[in-house]
C-alpha positions as CSV (number, residue, x, y, z in Angstrom):
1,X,39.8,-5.0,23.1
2,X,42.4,-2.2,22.0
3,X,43.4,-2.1,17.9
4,X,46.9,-1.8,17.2
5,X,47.1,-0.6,13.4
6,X,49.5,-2.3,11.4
7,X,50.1,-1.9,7.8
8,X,49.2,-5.0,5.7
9,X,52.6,-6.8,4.6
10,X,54.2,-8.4,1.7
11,X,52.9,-11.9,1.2
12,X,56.2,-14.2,2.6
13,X,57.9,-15.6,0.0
14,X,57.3,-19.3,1.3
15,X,53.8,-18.5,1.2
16,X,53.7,-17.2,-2.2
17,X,56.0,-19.9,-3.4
18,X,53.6,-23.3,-2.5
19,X,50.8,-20.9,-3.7
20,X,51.8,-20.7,-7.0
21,X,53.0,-23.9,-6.8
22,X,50.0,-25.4,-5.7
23,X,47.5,-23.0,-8.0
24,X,50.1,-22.8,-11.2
25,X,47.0,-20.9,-13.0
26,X,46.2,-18.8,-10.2
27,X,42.9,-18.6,-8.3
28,X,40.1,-15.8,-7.3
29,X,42.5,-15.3,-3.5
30,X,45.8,-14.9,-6.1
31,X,44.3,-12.9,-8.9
32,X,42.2,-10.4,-6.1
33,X,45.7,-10.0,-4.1
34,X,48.0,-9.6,-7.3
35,X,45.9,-7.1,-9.4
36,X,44.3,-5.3,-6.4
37,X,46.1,-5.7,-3.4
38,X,45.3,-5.5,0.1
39,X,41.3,-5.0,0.2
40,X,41.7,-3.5,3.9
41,X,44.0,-1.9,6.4
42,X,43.6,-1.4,10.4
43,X,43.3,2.0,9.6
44,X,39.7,1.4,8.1
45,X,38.4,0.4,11.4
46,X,40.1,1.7,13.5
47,X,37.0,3.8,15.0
48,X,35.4,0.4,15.5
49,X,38.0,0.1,19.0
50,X,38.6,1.5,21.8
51,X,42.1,3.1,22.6
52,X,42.9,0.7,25.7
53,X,42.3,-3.0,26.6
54,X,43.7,-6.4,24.8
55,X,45.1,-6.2,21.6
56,X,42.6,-7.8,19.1
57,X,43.2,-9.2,15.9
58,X,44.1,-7.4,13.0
59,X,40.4,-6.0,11.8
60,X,41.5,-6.2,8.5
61,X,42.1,-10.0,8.6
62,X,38.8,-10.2,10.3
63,X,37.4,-8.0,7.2
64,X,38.7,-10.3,4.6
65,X,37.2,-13.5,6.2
66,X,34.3,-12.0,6.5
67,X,34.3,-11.2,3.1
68,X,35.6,-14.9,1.7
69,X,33.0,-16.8,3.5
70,X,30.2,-15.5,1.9
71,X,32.6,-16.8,-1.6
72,X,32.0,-20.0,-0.8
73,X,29.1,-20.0,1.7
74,X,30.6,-20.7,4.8
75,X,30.0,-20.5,8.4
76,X,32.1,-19.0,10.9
77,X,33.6,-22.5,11.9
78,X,34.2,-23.1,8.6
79,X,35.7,-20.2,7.7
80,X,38.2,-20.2,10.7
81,X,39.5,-23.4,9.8
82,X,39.5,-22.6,6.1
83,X,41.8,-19.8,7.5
84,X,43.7,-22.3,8.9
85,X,44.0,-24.8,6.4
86,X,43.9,-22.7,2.8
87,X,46.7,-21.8,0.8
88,X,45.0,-19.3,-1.1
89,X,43.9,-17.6,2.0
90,X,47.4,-17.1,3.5
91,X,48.0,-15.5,0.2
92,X,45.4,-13.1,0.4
93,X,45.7,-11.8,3.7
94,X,50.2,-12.2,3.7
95,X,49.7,-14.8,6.4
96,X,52.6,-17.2,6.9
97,X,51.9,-20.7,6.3
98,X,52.1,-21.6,10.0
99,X,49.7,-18.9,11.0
100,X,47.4,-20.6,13.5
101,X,44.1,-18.2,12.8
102,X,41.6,-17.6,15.0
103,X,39.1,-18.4,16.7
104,X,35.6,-18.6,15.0
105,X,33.8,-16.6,17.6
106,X,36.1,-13.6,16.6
107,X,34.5,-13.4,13.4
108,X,30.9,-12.7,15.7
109,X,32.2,-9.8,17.7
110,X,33.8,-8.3,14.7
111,X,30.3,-8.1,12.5
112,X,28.5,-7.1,16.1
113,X,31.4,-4.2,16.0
114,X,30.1,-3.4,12.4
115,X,26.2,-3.8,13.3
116,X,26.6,-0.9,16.2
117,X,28.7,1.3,14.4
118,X,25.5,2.3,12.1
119,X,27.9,1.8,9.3
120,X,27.0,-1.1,7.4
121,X,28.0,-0.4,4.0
122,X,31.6,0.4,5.4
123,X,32.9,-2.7,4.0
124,X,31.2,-2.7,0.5
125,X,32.4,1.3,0.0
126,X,36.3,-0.1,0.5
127,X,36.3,-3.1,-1.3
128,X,34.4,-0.4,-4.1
129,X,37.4,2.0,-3.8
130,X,39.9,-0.7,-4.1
131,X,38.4,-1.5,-7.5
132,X,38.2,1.9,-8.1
133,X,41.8,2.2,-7.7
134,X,42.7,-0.6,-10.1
135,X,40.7,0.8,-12.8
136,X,38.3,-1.6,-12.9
137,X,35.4,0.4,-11.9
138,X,34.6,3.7,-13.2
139,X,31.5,5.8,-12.8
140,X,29.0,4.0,-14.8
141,X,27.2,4.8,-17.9
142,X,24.4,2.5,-16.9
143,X,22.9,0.7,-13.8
144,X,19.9,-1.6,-13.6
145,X,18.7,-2.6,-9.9
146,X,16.2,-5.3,-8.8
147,X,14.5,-6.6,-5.5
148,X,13.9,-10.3,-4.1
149,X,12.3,-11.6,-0.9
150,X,14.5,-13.1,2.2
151,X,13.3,-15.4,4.3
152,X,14.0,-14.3,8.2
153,X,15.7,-16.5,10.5
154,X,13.0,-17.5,12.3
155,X,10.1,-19.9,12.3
156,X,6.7,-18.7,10.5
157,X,4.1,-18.9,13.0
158,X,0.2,-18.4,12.7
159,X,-1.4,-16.3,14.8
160,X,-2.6,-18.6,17.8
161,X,1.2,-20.3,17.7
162,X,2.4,-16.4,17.7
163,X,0.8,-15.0,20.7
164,X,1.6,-18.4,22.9
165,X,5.0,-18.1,22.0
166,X,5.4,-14.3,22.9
167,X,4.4,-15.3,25.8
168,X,6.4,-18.5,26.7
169,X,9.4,-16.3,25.3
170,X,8.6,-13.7,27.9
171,X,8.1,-16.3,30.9
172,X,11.5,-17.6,29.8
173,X,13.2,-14.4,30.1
174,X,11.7,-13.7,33.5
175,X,12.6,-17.0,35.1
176,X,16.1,-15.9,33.9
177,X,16.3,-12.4,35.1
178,X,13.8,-12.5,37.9
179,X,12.9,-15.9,39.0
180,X,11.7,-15.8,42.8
181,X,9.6,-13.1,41.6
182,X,8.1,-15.1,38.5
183,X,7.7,-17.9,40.6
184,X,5.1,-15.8,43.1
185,X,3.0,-14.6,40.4
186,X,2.7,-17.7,37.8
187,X,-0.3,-19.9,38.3
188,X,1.0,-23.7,38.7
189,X,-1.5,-24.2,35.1
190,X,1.1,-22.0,33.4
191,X,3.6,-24.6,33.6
192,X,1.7,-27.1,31.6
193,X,0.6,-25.3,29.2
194,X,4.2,-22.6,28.3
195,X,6.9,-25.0,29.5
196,X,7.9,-26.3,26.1
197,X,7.6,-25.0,22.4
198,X,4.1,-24.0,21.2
199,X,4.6,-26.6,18.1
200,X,5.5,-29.6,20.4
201,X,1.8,-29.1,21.7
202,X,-1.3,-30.8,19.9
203,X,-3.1,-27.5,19.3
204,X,-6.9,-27.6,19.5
205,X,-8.8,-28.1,16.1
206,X,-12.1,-26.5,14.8
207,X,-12.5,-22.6,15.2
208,X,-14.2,-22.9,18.5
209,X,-11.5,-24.3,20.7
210,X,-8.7,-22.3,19.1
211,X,-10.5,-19.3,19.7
212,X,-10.9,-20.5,23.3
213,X,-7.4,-21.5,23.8
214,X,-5.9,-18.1,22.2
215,X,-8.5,-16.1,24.7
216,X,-7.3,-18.2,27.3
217,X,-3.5,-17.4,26.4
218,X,-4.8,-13.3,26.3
219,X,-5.9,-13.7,30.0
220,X,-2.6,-15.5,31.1
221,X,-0.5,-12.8,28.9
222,X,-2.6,-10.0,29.9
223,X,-2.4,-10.9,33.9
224,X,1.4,-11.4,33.6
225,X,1.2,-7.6,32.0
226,X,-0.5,-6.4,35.0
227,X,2.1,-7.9,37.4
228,X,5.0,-6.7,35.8
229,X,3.2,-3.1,35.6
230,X,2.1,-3.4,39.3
231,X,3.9,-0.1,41.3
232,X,5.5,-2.9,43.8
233,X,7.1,-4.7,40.8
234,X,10.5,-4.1,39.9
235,X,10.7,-1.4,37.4
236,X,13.6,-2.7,35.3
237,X,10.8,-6.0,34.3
238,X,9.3,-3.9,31.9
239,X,12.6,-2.9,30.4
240,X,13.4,-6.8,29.2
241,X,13.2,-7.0,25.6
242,X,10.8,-10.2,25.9
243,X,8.6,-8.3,27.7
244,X,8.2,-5.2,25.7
245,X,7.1,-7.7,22.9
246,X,4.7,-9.1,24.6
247,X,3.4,-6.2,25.2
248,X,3.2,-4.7,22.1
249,X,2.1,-8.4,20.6
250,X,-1.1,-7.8,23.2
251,X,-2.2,-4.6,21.9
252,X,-2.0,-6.0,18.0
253,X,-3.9,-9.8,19.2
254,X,-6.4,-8.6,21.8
255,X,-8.9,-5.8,23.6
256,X,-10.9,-5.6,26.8
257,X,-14.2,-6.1,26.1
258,X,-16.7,-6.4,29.1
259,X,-13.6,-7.2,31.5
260,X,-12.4,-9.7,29.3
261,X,-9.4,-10.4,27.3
262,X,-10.8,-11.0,23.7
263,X,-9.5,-11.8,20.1
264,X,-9.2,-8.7,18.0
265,X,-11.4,-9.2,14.6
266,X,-9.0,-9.4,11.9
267,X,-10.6,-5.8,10.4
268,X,-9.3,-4.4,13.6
269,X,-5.9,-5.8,13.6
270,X,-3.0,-3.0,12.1
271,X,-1.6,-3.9,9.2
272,X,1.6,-6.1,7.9
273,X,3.6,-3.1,8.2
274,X,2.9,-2.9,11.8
275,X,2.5,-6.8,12.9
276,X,5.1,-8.5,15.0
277,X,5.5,-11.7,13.0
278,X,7.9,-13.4,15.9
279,X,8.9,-13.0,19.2
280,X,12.1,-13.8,18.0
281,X,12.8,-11.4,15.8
282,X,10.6,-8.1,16.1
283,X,11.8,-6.3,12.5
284,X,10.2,-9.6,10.5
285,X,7.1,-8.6,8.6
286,X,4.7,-10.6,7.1
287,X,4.6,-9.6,2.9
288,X,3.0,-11.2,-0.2
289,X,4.0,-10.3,-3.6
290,X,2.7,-12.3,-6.4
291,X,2.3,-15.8,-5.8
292,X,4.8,-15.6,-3.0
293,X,4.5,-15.0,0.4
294,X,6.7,-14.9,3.4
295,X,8.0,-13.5,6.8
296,X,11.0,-11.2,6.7
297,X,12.9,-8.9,4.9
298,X,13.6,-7.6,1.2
299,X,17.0,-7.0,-0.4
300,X,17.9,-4.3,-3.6
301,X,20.6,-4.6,-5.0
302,X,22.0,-2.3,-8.0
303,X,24.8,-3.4,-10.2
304,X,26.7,-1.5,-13.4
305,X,25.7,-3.0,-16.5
306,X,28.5,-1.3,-19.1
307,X,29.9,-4.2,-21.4
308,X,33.3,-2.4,-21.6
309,X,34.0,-3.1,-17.2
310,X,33.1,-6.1,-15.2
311,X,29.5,-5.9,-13.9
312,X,29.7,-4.8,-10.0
313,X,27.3,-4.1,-7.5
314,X,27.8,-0.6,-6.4
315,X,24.6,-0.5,-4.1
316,X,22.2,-3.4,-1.2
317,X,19.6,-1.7,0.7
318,X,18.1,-4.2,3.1
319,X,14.4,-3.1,4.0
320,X,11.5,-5.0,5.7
321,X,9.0,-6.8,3.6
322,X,6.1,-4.3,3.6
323,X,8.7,-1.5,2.0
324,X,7.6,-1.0,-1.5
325,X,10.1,-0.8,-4.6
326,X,9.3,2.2,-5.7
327,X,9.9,4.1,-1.9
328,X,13.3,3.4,-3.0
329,X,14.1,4.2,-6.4
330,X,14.7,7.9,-4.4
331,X,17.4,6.5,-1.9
332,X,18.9,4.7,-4.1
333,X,19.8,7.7,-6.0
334,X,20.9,9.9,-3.6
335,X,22.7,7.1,-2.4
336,X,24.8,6.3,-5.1
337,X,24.7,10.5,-6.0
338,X,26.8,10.8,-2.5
339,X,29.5,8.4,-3.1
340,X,30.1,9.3,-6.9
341,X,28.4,6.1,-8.4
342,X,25.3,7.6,-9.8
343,X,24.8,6.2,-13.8
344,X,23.3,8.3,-16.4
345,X,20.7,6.0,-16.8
346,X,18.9,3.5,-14.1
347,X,17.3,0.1,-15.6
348,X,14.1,-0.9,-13.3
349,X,11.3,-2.9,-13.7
350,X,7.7,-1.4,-13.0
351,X,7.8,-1.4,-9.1
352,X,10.7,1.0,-9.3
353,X,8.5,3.8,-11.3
354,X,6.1,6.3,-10.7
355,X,5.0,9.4,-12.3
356,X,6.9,11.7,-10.3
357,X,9.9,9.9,-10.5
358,X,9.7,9.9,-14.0
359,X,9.6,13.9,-14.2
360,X,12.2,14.4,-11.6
361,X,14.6,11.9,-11.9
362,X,16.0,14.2,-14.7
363,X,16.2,17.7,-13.0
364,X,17.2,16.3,-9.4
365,X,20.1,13.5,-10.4
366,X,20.5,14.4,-14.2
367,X,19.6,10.0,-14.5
368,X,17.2,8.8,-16.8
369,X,14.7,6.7,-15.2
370,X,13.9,3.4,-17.8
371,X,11.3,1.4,-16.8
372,X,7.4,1.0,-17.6
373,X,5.3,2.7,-16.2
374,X,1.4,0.5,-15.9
375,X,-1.1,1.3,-18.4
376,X,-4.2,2.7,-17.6
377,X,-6.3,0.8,-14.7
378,X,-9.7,2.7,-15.8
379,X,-12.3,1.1,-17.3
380,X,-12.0,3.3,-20.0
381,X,-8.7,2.4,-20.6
382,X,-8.7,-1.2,-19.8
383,X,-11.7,-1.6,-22.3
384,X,-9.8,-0.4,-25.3
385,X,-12.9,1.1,-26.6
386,X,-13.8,3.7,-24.2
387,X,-12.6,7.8,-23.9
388,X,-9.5,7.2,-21.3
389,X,-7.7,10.6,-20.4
390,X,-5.0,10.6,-23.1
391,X,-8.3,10.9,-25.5
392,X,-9.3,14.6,-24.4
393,X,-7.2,17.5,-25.0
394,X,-5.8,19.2,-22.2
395,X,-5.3,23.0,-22.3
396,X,-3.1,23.2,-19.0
397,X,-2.2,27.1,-19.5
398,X,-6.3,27.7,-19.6
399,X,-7.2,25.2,-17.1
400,X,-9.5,23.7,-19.9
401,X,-9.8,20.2,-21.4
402,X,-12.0,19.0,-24.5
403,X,-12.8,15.9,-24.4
404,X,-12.9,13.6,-27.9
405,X,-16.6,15.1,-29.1
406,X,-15.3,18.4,-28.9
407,X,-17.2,19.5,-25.7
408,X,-14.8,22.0,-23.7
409,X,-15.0,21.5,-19.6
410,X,-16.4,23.8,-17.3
411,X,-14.6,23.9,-14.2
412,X,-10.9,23.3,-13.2
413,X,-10.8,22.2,-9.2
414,X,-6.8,21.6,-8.0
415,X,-7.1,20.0,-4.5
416,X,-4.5,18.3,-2.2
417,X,-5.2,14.8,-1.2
418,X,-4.5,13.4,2.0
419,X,-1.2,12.0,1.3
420,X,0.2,15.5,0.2
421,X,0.2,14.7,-3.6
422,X,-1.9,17.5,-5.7
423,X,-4.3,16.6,-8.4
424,X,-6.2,18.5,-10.4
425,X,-10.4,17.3,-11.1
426,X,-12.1,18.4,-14.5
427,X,-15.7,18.6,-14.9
428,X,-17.5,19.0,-17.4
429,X,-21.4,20.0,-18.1
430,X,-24.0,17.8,-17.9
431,X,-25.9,19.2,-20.0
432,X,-23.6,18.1,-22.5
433,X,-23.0,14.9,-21.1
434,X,-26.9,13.8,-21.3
435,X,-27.1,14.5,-24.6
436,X,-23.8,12.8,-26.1
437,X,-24.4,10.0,-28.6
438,X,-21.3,7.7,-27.0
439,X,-21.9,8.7,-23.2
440,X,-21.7,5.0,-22.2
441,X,-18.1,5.1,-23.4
442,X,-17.2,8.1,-21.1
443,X,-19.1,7.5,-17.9
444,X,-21.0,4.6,-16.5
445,X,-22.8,7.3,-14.2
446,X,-26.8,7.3,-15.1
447,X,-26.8,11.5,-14.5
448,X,-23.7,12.5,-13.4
449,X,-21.1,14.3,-16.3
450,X,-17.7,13.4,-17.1
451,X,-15.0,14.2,-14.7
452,X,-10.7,13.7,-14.7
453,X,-8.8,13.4,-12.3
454,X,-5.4,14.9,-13.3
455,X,-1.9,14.5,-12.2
456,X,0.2,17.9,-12.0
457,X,1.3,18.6,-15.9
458,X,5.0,17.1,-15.8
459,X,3.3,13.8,-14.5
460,X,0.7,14.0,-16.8
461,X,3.1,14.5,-19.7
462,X,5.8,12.1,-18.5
463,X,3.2,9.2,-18.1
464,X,1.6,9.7,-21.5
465,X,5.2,9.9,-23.3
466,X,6.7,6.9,-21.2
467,X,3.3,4.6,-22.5
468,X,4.0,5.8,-26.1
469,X,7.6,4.9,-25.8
470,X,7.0,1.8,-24.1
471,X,5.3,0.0,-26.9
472,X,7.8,0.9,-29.5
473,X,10.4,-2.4,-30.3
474,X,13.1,0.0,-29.8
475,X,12.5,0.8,-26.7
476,X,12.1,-3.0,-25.7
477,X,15.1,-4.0,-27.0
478,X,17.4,-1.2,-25.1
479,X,14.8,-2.1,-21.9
480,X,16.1,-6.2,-22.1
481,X,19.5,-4.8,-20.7
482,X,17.5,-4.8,-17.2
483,X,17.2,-8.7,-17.8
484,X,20.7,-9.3,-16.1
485,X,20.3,-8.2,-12.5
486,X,18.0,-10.7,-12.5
487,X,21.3,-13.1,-13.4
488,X,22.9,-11.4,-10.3
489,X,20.2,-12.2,-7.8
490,X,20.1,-16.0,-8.5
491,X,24.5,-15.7,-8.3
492,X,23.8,-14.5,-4.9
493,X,20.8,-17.2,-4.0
494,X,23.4,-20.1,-5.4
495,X,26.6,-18.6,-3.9
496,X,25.9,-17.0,-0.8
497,X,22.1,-17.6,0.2
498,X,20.6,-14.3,-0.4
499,X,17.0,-15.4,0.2
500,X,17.5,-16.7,3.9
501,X,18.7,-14.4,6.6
502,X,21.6,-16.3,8.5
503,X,21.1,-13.7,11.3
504,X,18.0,-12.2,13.7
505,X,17.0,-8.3,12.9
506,X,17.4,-6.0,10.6
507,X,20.5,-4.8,10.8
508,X,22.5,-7.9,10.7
509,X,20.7,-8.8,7.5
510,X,21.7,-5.5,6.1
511,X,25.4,-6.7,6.9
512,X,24.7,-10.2,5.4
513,X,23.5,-8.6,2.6
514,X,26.2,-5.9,2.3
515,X,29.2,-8.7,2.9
516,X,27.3,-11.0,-0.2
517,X,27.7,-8.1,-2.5
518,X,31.1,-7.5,-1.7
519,X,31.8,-11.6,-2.3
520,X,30.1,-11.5,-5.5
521,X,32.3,-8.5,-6.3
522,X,35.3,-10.2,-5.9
523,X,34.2,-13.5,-7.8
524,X,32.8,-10.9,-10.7
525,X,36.3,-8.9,-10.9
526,X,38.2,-12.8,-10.7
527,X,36.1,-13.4,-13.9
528,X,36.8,-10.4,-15.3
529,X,40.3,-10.7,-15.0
530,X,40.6,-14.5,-16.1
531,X,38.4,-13.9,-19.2
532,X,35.4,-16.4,-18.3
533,X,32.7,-15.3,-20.4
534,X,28.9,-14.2,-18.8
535,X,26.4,-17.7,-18.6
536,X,24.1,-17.5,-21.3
537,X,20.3,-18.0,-20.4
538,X,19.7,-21.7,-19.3
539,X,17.0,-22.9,-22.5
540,X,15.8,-26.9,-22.5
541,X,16.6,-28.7,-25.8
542,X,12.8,-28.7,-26.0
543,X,12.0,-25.1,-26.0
544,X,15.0,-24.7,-28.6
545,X,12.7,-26.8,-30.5
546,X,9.8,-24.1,-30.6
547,X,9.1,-22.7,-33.8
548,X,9.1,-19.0,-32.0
């Protein structure tokens, strides 16, 4: 399909007229439209289409749906006869009121147009410089950013349910692309025991027979693998997606072992990062954090938090599960650095910090990192009682440290670990160590001395004067502003369902994700503009009852 721009036009008069006669206070679609304008033109995708073919429909039309279902949490049928139907729709996108809409399977193609142009955040950015256009955003003097779990769109599956069903997903593909071929090489037993979905069987119980039927699933996988390998098989068999899984699922489950397909012990399996949750959905990863635990993705999102401008989000990265906060806290700032949006100062919980972020968030983005930053995990440190690090004196300029009973070290060892991160071991006699009254506070060692393991010196200095800072009531109070973004993540759980993916893979998450930020943008800027104040912290008339 071709795209032939046109420029968005003036809402029709009729259509305005039974809008404001049917909204005589306005609503979010009149108040976005009035004070903002057109959120799109054709001109912002028109990369997205080629030059020749049928003339599709107007991207931006397509843009704004997209946007307005995840308002009110609809799906595509909805939203097409919402489109349809909706007053305040027409008004939004200048439609006349007999417009007939679309189709819902437009709305599909246009997000699959999004997904393979790499550019997933295209949509965000221009509803972000339509805002910034109206004055109502403004590079920020503060941003706070948070993380929550999504669930994928698939079923969670232990592991003798996942390798059966990689491998009735890969017969199924087969009898589809190839099934004369298929039909030579499966054993008739195949058919009883893949034909239907691993959970409509009765599995075995007891350890014994489950091991026995996943060893006997290994065999059939593993002699399937062999015939789609075999140099008279059709080369193109090992290209089909199902297969590849399997494949891959094979080497994670199982190994040869005396020319037999066996389980792999679960020491020997590779870890979350690497484990194929699904056959359905090969980006899924398997993550526990807390008290929670689940199969899929993880979303960041980063919002302004100045009271003088309405509260956007400015940033959603979309990662999978086993991605940790803090590998972010870096991207997020160069992210936001790029497209003009970086604050003076970033709100994040612990996850987000490190040491080195602490002493370079400064000198690389000019943004001050708040957050704390975990106390000591030593049992010198845990104990309360004992000589932790930030007892002994370091002399960095001498390569010297004394420790609290005046003893100075004797040697200074930098070394770089295995991850490339330098560190810098103190020892210290042992001589003086034997003969110390309060050794048993120092070392738990029965012979060996004292020795530190230190971080390079603007680590060391930023992790001591964060933990200081940290336990002041100032800095708690000017930490609390972080509190909100946790108000934003449960507007996006109740509004758009930010915790379950509505799509498979990664990257139309990340487009889920980045069309629920530019929703809640819009409903933030409608409150905004109609005055309705922030929702206050939900309290029970029994805690308000607490003496506390």
């Amino acid at each position: 399909m071709s795209l032939r721009p046109r420029l968005p036009g003036e809402v029709p008069a009729q259509t305005a007229e039974v809008a404001r006669l049917a909204f005589p206070k306005g609503c979010l679609c009149m108040q976005i439209r009035e004070v903002i304008g057109p959120l799109f033109t054709d001109k912002d995708f028109v990369d997205l289409f080629p030059q020749r073919g049928q003339p599709a429909r107007p991207p931006h039309q397509l843009a704004i749906v997209s946007v307005l279902q995840f308002v009110e949490g609809l799906s595509d049928r909805q939203a097409a006869a919402a489109l349809r139907g909706r007053i305040d729709w027409k008004f939004l996108l200048g439609l006349e009121l007999t417009d007939p809409g679309f189709d819902h399977s437009v709305l599909s193609e246009f997000r699959d147009r999004l997904v393979a142009d790499r550019a997933p955040r295209r949509v965000l950015d221009l509803v972000l410089d339509r805002l910034r256009e109206a004055d109502l955003l403004v590079r920020p003097g503060g941003q706070r950013t948070d993380s929550t779990h999504v669930l994928a769109a698939v079923r969670r599956l232990n592991r003798l349910e996942n390798t059966a069903e990689h491998l009735r997903a890969a017969l199924n593909a087969l009898a589809a692309a190839a099934p004369e071929w298929l039909l030579e090489t499966a054993s008739a037993d195949w058919f009883d025991r893949y034909q239907r979905r691993i959970e409509d069987y009765r599995l075995p119980r007891g350890e014994g027979p489950r091991t026995q039927y996943m060893e006997q699933a290994g065999q059939d996988g593993m002699r399937l693998l062999t015939a789609v390998f075999a140099p008279g098989a059709p080369s193109w068999l090992r290209q089909i997606p199902a297969v590849e899984a399997l494949r891959r699922c094979w080497i994670q489950e199982y190994v040869i072992a005396q020319d037999r397909v066996r389980m792999r012990d679960p020491k020997d399996m590779p870890p979350s990062r690497d484990r194929i949750e699904s056959p359905y959905d090969g980006e899924a990863r398997y993550c526990i954090k807390n008290a929670t635990e689940w199969s899929g993705y993880k979303v960041h999102l980063t919002e302004t938090c100045d009271p003088d401008y309405p509260h956007l989000i400015t940033h959603v990265a979309t990662t999978e599960a086993t991605v940790t906060d803090v590998e972010m806290t870096e991207t997020i700032h160069v992210t936001l650095d790029q497209a003009g949006l970086l604050a003076g100062e970033h709100f994040v919980d612990r996850g987000y910090v490190n040491a080195k972020l602490l002493a370079t968030s400064v000198p690389s983005h000019g943004i001050e990192l708040t957050g704390p930053i975990r106390h000591d995990i030593t049992w010198q440190g845990k104990a309360g009682d004992g000589f932790a690090i930030d007892g002994f004196l370091i002399d960095w300029d001498a390569h010297t440290a004394v420790c609290p009973q005046g003893h100075r070290s004797v040697r200074w060892k930098p070394h770089q670990q295995r991850s490339g991160y330098w560190q810098s071991d103190v020892f210290f006699d042992r001589q003086d160590c034997a003969a110390c009254p309060v050794r048993s506070k120092c070392t738990r060692s029965a012979t060996e001395p004292r020795k530190l393991s230190l971080a390079p010196r603007a680590e060391h200095d930023a992790i001591r004067a964060r933990r200081q800072l940290q336990e002041t009531k100032q800095w708690r109070q000017h930490y609390a502003t972080r509190a909100g973004v946790e108000g934003t993540i449960a507007q996006g759980l109740r509004r758009c369902g930010l915790r379950k993916s509505r799509y498979t893979g990664l990257d139309k998450t990340c487009l889920q994700h980045v069309l629920t930020a530019a929703a809640l943008n819009l409903i933030r800027t409608d409150a905004w503009l109609t005055g309705t104040p922030l929702a206050s912290t939900r309290t029970s008339r029994f805690s308000r009852l607490s003496p506390a």
